[in-house]
C-alpha positions as CSV (number, residue, x, y, z in Angstrom):
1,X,100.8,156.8,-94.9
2,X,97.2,157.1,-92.8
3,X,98.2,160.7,-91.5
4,X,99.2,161.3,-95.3
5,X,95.8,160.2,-96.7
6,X,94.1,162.2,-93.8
7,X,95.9,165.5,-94.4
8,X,94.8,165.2,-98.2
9,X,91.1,164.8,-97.1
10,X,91.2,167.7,-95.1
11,X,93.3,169.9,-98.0
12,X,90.6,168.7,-100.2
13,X,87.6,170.2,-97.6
14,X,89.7,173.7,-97.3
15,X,90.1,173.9,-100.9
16,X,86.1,173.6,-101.9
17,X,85.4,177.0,-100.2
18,X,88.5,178.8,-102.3
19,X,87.2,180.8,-104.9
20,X,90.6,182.9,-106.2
21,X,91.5,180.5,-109.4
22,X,88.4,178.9,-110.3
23,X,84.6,178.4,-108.9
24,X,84.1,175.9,-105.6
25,X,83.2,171.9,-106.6
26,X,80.7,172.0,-104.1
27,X,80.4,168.0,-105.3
28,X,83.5,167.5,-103.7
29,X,82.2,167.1,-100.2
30,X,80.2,164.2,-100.9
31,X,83.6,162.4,-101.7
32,X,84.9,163.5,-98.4
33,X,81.9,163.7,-96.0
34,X,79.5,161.4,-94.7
35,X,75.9,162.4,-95.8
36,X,74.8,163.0,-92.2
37,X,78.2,165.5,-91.0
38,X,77.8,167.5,-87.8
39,X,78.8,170.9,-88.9
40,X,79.4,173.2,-85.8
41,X,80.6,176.9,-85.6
42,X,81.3,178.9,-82.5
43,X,82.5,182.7,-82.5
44,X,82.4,184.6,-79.7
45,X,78.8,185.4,-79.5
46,X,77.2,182.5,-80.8
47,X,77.2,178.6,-81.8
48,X,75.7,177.9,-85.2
49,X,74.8,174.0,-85.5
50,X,74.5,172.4,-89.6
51,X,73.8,169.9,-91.7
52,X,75.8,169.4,-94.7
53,X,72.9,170.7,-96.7
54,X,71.9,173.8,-94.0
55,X,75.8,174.3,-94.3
56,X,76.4,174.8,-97.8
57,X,73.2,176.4,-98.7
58,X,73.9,180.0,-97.7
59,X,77.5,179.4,-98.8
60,X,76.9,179.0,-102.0
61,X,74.6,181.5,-102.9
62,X,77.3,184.1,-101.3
63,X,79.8,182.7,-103.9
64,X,77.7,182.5,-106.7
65,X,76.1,185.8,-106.5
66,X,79.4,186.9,-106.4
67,X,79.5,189.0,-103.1
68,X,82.8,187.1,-102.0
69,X,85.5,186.8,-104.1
70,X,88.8,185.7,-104.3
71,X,88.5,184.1,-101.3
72,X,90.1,181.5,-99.7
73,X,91.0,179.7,-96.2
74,X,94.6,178.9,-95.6
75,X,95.8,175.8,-93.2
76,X,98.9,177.6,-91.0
77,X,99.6,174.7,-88.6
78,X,97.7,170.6,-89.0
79,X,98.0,168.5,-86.0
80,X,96.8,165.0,-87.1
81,X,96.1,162.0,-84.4
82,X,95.2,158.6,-85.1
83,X,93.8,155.4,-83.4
84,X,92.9,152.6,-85.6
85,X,90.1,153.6,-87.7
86,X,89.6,157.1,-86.4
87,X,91.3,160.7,-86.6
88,X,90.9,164.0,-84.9
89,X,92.7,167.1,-87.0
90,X,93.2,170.3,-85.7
91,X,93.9,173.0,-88.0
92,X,94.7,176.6,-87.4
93,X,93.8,178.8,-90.5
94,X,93.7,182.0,-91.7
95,X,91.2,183.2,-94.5
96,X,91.5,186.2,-96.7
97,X,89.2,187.9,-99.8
98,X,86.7,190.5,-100.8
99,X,83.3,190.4,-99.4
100,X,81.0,193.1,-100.8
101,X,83.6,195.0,-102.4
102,X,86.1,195.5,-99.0
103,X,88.8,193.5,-97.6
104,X,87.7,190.6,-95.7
105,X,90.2,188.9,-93.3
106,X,90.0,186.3,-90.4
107,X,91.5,183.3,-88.9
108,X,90.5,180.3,-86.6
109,X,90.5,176.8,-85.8
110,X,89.3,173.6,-86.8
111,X,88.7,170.6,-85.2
112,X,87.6,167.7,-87.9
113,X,86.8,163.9,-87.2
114,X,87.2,161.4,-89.5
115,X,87.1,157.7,-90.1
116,X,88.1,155.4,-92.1
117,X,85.4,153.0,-94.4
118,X,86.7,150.6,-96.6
119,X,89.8,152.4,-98.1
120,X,88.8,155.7,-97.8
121,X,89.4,158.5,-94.6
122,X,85.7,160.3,-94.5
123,X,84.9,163.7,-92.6
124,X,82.0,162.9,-89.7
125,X,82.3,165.9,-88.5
126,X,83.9,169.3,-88.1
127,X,83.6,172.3,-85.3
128,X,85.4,175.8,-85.3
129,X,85.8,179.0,-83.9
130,X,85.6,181.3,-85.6
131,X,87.4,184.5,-84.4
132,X,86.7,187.0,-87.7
């Protein structure tokens, strides 16, 4: 049942940044995210370190302007591990849409943390690599 809940957390997170049926519920992430997340991505060249708020800021005003479109990230494989209150997740994804008018294509992987308050499984943090 946990690894259940977990799993729909982290469906939830992937399906903010998806853009093909419908605009993102940025609100969302407060649901699902603890107000102070570490937000961490690595690509080959560089680490990028976020906030929730440093994190979303740029992202939205690429999807509202309308430079990406029909995007979205898609989970390929979810490993899910659990002890008592806590999870680690580790999802490989590819993402796919049109950024300034061309194909835009990638994949990568995710490593999320969460724990559990009260009832509810809550993302603390999240690092990826990023490989496109």
């Amino acid at each position: 049942m946990e690894k259940k809940q977990i799993k729909l957390v982290v469906e939830k997170f992937f399906g903010v940044f998806n853009n093909c049926e419908q605009q993102p519920d940025w609100n969302a992430l407060s649901s699902i995210c603890l107000d102070n997340i570490n937000i961490i991505k690595s690509t080959k060249n560089s680490t990028e370190v976020y906030t929730l708020e440093s994190f979303l800021t740029p992202r939205i005003a690429l999807f509202e302007s309308g430079r990406l479109q029909n995007f979205a990230e898609q989970i390929e494989t979810i490993n899910i591990d659990t002890f008592e209150k806590t999870a680690n997740v580790r999802v490989s994804f590819t993402k796919k849409g049109v950024l300034d008018g061309s194909d835009y294509s990638g994949k990568g992987t995710k490593m999320i943390q969460l724990v559990k308050i009260k009832t509810n499984w809550i993302i603390t943090a999240v690092a990826w690599y990023d490989q496109a």
